[in-house]
C-alpha positions in Angstrom: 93.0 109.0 53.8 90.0 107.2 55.0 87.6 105.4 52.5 84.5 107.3 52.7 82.1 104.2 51.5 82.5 103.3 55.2 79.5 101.5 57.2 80.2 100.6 60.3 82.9 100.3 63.0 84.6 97.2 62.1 84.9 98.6 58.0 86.3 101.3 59.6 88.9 99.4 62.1 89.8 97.4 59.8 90.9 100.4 57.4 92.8 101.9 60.4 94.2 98.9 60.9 95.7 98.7 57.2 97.1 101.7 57.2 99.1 101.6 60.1 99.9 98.2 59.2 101.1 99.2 56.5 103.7 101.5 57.9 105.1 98.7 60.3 103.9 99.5 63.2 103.2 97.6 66.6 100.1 96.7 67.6 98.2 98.3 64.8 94.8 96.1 65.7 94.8 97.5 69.2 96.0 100.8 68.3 93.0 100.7 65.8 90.4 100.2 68.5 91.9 102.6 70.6 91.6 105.5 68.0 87.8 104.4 67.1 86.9 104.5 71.0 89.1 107.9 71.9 87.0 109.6 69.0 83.5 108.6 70.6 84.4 108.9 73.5 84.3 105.7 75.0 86.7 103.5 77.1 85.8 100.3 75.3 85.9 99.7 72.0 82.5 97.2 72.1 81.1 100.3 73.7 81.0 102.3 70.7 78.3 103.3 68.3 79.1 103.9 64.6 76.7 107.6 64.9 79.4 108.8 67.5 82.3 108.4 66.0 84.5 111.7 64.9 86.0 111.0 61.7 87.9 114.5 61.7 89.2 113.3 64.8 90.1 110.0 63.5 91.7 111.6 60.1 94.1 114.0 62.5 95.5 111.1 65.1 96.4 108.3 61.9 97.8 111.1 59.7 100.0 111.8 62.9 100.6 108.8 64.4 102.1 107.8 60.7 104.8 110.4 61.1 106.2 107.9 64.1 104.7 110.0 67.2 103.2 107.5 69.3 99.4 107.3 69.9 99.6 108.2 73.7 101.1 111.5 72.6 98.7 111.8 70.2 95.4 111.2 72.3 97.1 112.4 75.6 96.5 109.1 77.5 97.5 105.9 78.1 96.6 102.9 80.3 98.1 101.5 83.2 97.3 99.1 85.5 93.8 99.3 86.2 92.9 103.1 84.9 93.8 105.2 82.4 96.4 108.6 83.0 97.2 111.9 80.9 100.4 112.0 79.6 102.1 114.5 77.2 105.0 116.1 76.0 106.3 116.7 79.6 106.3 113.0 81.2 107.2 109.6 80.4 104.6 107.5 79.1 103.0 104.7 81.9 104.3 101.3 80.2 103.5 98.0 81.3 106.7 96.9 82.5 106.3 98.9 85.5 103.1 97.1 86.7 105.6 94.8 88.8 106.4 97.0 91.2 102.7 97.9 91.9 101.9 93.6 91.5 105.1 93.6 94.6 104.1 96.0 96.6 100.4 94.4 97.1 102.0 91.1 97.9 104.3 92.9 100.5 101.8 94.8 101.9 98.8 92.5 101.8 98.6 92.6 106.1 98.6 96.7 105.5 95.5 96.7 103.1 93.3 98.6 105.2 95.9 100.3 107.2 96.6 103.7 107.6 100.3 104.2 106.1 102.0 106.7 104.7 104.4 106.6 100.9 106.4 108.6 98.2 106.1 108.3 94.8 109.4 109.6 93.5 110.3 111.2 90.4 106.7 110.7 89.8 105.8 111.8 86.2 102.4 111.3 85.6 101.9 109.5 88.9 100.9 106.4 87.5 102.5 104.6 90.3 101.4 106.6 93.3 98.1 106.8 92.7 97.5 102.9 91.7 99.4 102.1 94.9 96.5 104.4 96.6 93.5 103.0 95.1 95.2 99.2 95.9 95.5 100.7 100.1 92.4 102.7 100.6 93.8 104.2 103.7 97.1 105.2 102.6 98.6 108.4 101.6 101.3 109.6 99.0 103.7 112.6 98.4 104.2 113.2 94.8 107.7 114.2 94.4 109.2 115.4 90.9 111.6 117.8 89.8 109.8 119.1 86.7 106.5 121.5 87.5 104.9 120.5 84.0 105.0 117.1 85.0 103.6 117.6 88.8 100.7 119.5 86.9 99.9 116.4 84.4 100.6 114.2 88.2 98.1 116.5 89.8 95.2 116.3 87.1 95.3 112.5 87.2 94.9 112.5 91.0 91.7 114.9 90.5 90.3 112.6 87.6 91.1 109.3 89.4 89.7 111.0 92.9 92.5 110.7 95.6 93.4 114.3 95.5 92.3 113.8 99.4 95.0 111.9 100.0 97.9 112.9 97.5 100.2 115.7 99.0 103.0 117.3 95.4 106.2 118.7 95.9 108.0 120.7 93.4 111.6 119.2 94.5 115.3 117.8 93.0 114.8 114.7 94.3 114.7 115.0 98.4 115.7 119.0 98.4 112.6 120.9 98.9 111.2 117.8 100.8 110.0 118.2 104.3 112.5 116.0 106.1 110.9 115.7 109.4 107.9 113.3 107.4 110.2 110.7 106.4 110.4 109.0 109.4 106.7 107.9 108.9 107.0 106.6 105.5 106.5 103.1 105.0 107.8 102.9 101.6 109.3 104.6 98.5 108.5 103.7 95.1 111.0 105.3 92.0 110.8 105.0 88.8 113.9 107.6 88.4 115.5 108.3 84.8 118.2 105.6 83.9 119.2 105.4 80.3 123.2 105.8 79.9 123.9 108.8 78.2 125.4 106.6 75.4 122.5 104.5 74.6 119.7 107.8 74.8 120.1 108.6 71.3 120.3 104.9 70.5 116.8 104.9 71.6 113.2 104.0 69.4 112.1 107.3 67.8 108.9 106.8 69.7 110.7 106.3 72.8 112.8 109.8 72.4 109.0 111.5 72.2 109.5 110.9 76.1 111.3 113.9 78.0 114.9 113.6 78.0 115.3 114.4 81.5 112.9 111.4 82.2 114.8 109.3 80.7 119.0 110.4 80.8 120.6 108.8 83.8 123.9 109.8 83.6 127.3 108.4 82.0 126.4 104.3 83.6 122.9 105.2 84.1 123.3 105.1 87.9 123.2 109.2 89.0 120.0 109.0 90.5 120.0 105.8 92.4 123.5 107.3 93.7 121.8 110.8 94.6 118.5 109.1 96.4 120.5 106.1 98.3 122.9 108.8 99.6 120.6 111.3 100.7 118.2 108.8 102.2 121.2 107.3 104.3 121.3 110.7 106.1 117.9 110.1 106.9 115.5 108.8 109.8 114.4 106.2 106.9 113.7 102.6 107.8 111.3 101.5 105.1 111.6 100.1 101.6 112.9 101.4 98.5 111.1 99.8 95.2 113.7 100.6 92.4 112.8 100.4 88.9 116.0 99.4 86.8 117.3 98.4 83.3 119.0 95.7 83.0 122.2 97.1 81.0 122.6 98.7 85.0 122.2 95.9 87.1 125.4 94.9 88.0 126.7 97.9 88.5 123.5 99.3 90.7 124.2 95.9 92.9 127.8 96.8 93.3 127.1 99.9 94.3 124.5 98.7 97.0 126.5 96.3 98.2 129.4 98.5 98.9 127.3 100.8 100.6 125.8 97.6 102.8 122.5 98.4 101.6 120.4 94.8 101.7 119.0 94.2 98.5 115.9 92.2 99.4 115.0 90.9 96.1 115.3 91.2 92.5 112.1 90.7 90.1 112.1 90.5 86.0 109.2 91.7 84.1 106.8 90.0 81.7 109.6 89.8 79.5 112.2 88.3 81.6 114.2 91.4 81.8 115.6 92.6 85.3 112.8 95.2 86.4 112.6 95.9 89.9 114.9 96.4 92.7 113.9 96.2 96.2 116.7 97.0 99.1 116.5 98.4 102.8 118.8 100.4 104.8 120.7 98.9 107.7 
């Protein structure tokens, strides 16, 4: 596949970056860099010296990322915020659209930067949020809550390789079930990213996209069963924080009707770098 009169880096991004150009897809520049440096072993692209690159390695992640599968599937990682996170088969990719809620929760909690607070990071996948949130507030804590075990083990590997397993508790739970109760009166804040797709629209989905776990991703007939499930069992609850919501916007309206209805205060609403409708953040009377 590769042209073996290749010598140095940029010949060989450059060739990357044909071929995947060649089959249409995004980013192929980027994603070329990002296959050089993964096969040295490097972070940064400038970083990398032509001696230590694998071209096996190289030849296996084009030949597959060709075939559709995205390249974080393909290399097991991708980048968000300010680190890079595992991510495979079992948990939705970190995307950049989520970086608002992180970017809002910093400018909320600016007074608590060095305070000692406890959080939740719900339906936490990889735990890209959680653990972000903790290297942001040094003193904090976070429970890791997710339903699916394969996905609390990829959650608990990225707290051990970005070092806050000290103050990262995981709980194997649907939601608030197997959650100790009796802790939620200290929490100062939830943050969810919880699956919210309609069921119609799933299979309308990119083919990269559908790479990500279904249950990830499925939210019901409207998209809404989750935000139902959490906003009714957290009513029952000594909770008096904040909730930050990640939403779509095909759900919007219907997620503020339901709120409202409930006379749950929706504090704000925040778009994304795209001007779509990203973030929801509400608090209970």
């Amino acid at each position: 596949m590769l042209n073996k009169k290749i010598h140095n880096k940029t010949e060989l991004r450059d060739q990357i970056n044909l071929i995947l150009n060649d089959r249409s897809l995004k980013n192929p520049l980027t994603e070329s860099q990002i296959i050089i440096s993964h096969s040295a072993n490097k972070s940064n692209y400038l970083d990398v010296k032509f001696e230590d690159i694998d071209f096996q390695m190289i030849e296996y992640i084009v030949s597959q990322r060709i075939t559709g599968k995205p390249l974080s599937k393909i290399i097991k990682q991708k980048g968000f915020w300010k680190d890079i996170f595992y991510t495979d088969e079992n948990t939705l990719d970190p995307r950049s659209d989520s970086e608002i809620l992180i970017e809002s929760i910093i400018q909320d909690f600016n007074s608590l930067k060095n305070s000692k607070f406890e959080f939740i990071d719900l339906c936490c996948g990889t735990g890209c949020l959680g653990i972000s949130l903790l290297k942001e507030f040094k003193s904090s804590t976070c429970d890791f809550i997710d339903i699916s075990r394969q996905a609390l083990s990829n959650c608990k590997k990225n707290i051990y390789d970005l070092a806050v397993d000290n103050r990262s508790n995981l709980y194997e739970s649907d939601l608030f079930e197997n959650y100790p109760i009796s802790k939620i009166k200290n929490i100062k804040l939830i943050i969810c990213n919880p699956p919210y797709i309609p069921t119609s629209l799933y299979y309308a989905l990119n083919q990269e996209t559908l790479h990500d776990p279904r249950i990830s991703l499925d939210g019901g007939v409207k998209g809404l069963d989750f935000y139902i499930k959490i906003v009714n069992s957290i009513e029952t609850m000594p909770f008096k924080g904040d909730i930050y919501f990640e939403i779509d916007p095909t759900i919007v309206d219907e997620l503020e009707k339901f709120l409202l209805e409930k006379s749950i205060k929706i504090v704000y609403k925040k778009q994304d770098y795209l001007n779509l409708d990203r973030l929801l953040k509400i608090t209970f009377p």
